[in-house]
Backbone as CSV, one residue per row, in Angstrom:
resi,resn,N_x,N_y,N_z,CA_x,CA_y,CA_z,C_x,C_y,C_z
1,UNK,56.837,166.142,179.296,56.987,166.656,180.671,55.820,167.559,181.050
2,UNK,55.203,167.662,182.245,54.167,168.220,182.822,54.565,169.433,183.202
3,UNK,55.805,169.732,183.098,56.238,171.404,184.371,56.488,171.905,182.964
4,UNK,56.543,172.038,181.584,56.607,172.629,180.608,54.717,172.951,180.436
5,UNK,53.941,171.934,180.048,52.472,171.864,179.781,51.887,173.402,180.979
6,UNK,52.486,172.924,182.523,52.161,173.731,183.787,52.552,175.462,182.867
7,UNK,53.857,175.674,183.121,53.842,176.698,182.243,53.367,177.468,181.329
8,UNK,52.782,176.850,180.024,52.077,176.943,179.333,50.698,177.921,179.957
9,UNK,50.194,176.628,180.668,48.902,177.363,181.541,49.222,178.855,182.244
10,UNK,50.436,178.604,182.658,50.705,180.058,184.012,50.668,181.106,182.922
11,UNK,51.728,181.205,181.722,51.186,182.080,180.709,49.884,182.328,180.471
12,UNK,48.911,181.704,180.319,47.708,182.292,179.181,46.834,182.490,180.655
13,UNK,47.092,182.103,181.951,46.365,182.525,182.882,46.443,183.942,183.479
14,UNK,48.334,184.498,182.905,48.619,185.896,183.148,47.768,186.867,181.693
15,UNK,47.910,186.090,180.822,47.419,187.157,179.691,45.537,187.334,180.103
16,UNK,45.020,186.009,180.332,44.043,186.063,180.451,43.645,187.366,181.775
17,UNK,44.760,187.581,182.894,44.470,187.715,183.967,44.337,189.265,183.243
18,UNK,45.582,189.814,182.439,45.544,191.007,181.769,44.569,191.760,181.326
19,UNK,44.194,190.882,180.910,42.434,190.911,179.858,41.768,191.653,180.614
20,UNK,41.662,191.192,181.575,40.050,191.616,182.507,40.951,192.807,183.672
21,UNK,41.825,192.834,183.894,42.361,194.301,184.634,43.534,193.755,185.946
22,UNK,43.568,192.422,185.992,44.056,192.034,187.326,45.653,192.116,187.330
23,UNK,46.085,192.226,188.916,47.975,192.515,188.429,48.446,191.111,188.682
24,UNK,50.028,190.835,188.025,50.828,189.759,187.879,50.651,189.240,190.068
25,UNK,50.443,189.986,191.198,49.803,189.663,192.497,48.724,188.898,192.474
26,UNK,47.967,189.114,191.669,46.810,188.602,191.964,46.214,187.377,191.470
27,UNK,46.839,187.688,190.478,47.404,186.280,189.471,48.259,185.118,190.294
28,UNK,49.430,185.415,191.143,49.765,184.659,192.090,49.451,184.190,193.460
29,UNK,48.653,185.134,193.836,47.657,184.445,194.687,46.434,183.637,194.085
30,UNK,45.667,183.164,193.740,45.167,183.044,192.860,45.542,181.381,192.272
31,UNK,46.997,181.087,191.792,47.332,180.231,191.761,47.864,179.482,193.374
32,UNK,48.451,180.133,194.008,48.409,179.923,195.607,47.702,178.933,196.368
33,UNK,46.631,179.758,195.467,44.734,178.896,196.118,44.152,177.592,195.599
34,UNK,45.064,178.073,194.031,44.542,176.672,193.393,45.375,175.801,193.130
């Protein structure tokens, strides 16, 4: 299934987002866009 794999991504795109200073907002806009 693809909406498990999708998930996957939304995780390591929040940790990643963590990394560099950005909030769980910005992170969802962000996906919004893409």
């Amino acid at each position: 299934m693809e909406a498990n794999n999708e998930r996957e991504e939304w995780v390591y795109l929040i940790l990643e987002a963590k990394s560099v200073g950005l909030s769980i907002e910005e992170v969802r806009e962000f996906i919004k866009v893409k």
